[in-house]
N, C-alpha and C positions, 0 to 999 in steps of 0.2 A: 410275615417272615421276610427274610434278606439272607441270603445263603449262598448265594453266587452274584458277583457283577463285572463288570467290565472299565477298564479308563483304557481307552482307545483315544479321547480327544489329544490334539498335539501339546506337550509341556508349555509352550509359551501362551498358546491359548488358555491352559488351567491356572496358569499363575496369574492372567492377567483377572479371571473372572475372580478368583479367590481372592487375588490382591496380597499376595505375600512376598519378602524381600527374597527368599530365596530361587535359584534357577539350575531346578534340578533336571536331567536328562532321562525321562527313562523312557524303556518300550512299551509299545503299547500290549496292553492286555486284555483276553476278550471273556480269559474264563475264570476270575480272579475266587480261590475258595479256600473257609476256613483254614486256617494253619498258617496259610499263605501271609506274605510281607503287602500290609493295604494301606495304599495313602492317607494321613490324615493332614487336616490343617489345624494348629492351635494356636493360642496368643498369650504373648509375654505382661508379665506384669504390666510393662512399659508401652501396650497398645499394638507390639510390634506383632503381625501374624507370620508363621512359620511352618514350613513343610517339614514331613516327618513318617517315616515309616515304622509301622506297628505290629506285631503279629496279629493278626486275624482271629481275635478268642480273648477274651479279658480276664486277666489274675488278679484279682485282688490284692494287696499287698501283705495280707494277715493270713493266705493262703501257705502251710507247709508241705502239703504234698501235694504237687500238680501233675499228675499221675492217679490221685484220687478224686480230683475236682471236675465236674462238668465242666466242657468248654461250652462257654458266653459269648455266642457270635451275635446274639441280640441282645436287646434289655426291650421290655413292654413300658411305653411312656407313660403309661397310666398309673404303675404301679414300682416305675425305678426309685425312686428319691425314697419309697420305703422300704426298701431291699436292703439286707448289709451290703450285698457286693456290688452293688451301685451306689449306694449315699452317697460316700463321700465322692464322688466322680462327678455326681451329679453339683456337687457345689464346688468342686474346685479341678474337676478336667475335663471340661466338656470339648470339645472339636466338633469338627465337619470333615464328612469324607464327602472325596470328590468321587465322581461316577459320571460316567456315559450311560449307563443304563444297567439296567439288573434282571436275571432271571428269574421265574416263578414257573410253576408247576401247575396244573388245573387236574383235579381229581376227578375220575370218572370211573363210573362202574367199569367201563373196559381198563383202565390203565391210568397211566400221567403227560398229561400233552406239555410240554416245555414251551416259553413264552418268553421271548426278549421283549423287554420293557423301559422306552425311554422318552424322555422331552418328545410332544409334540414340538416345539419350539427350539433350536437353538442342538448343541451339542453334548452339552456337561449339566452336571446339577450337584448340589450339594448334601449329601444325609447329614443328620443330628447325630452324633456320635461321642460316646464316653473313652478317654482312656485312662490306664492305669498299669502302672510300674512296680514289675514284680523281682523282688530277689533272691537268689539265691543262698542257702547257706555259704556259700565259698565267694560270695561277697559277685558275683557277675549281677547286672541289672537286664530285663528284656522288657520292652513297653509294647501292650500289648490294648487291645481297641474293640470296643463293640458298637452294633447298629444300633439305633433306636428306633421300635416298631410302632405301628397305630392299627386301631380300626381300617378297614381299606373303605374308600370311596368307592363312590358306586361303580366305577371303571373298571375297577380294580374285583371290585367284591365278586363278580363275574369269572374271576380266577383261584384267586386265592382271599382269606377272611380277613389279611393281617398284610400290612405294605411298610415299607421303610419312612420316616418321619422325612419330608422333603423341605428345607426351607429355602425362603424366597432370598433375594441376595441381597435385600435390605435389612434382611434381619440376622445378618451375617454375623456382625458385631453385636448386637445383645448377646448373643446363646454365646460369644466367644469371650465375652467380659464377667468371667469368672470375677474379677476384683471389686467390680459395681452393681453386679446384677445377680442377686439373690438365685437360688433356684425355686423359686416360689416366681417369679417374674420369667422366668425363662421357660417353666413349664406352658405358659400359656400362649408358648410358638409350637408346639407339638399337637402340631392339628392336623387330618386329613387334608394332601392338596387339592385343588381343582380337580372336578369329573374330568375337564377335557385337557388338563397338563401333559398326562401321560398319553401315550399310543402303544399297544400292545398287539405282536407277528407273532404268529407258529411257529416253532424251529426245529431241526431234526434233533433225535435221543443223542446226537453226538456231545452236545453239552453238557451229557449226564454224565461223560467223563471230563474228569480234571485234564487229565493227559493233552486232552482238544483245546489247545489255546490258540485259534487260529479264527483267522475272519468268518470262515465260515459256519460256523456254531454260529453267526447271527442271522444268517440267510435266510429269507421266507419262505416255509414248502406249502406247495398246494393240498386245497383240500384232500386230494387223491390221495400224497404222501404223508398227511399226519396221519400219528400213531393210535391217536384214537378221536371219533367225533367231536365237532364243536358242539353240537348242537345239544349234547347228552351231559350234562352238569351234576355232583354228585355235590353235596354239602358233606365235609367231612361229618365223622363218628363222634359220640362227643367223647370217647378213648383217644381220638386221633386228636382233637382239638386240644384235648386235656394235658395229653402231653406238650403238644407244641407252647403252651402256656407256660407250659412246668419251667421248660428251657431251652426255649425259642432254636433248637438244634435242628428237628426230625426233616427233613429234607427231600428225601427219597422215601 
């Protein structure tokens, strides 16, 4: 799962890591969720890469009533390219969302302990990300973007079963060359990162609200102040699992 994250790094740093001609200003954000407007980077026929804002939930373009459709804050990479509402995204609009890091949730018999989650190493990172451009009858257009999820590494599987696709920044351009690079070739960067990439803190229930877009929802609290045990690990239900399969949403 990928349901909350954060781009707190500074603009000129994300442009420079991404490499895109644009020089966009925005603020920083720590509690970035579904619905919400989420960075992506994509690339033009002509190699050129390009910054771009998305809604947060992906429409399909063959969708008539969004109002009756699941919202698509994920896709599972194992099994997108066979999806209708991912095929063709998967061969012709793939991106990368930029992120400082992301939150997850760990289940336990008592409760949900919340977890900011980022680079050991460095500031930003990039997800594997589909979008797609949805219209309406009265002719408006809204581009709207999902994550790509995987199996979780063992780091990770300690939390939650299911993590965000991360890629390394040399393989920036494959997954972004939609025009030379099949999706049969690009699926085989959708792999679990390194055990020791990510590093994962406690953090207070305050990031369970959208509301709390502030530095503090990353703060680390003491064993004292989390919500529930570390040490008490619950493997989801295989009802709880089954849905979040169905449509990578259940969150809370």
């Amino acid at each position: 799962m990928c349901g909350r994250l954060a781009l707190t790094t500074p603009p000129d740093a994300v442009r420079s890591f991404f490499d895109y001609v644009d020089q966009p200003n925005f603020p920083p954000r720590y509690n970035i969720a579904p619905t919400q407007p989420l960075a992506i980077v994509r690339q033009t026929l002509d190699g050129t890469r390009r910054f771009h804002l998305v809604r947060w939930g992906l429409m399909p373009p063959w969708v008539k009533d969004p109002a009756s459709f699941t919202l698509l804050i994920n896709a599972r990479a194992e099994t997108a390219s066979q999806k209708p509402s991912f095929r063709n995204a998967m061969r012709h609009h793939r991106c990368l969302v930029p992120a400082s890091g992301f939150y997850e949730w760990r289940r336990t018999p008592e409760g949900k302990q919340p977890f900011w989650i980022r680079p050991a190493e460095g500031d930003v990172m990039g997800f594997a990300g589909l979008w797609e451009t949805w219209s309406d009858p009265d002719g408006g257009d809204i581009d709207t973007g999902a994550i790509l999820t995987i199996q979780s590494n063992r780091m990770m599987s300690a939390i939650h079963h299911r993590m965000p696709v991360i890629l390394k920044r040399e393989d920036f351009g494959t997954w972004l060359d939609v025009a030379n690079v099949d999706r049969r070739e690009a699926e085989k960067l959708l792999q679990p990162v390194e055990d020791d990439f990510l590093v994962a803190t406690p953090v207070s229930n305050r990031v369970n609200k959208v509301v709390n877009d502030d530095a503090d929802v990353q703060r680390e609290i003491s064993p004292e102040e989390m919500s529930v045990p570390l040490k008490k690990v619950a493997k989801p239900s295989a009802a709880e699992k089954s849905q979040e399969d169905k449509n990578q949403l259940d969150l809370f």
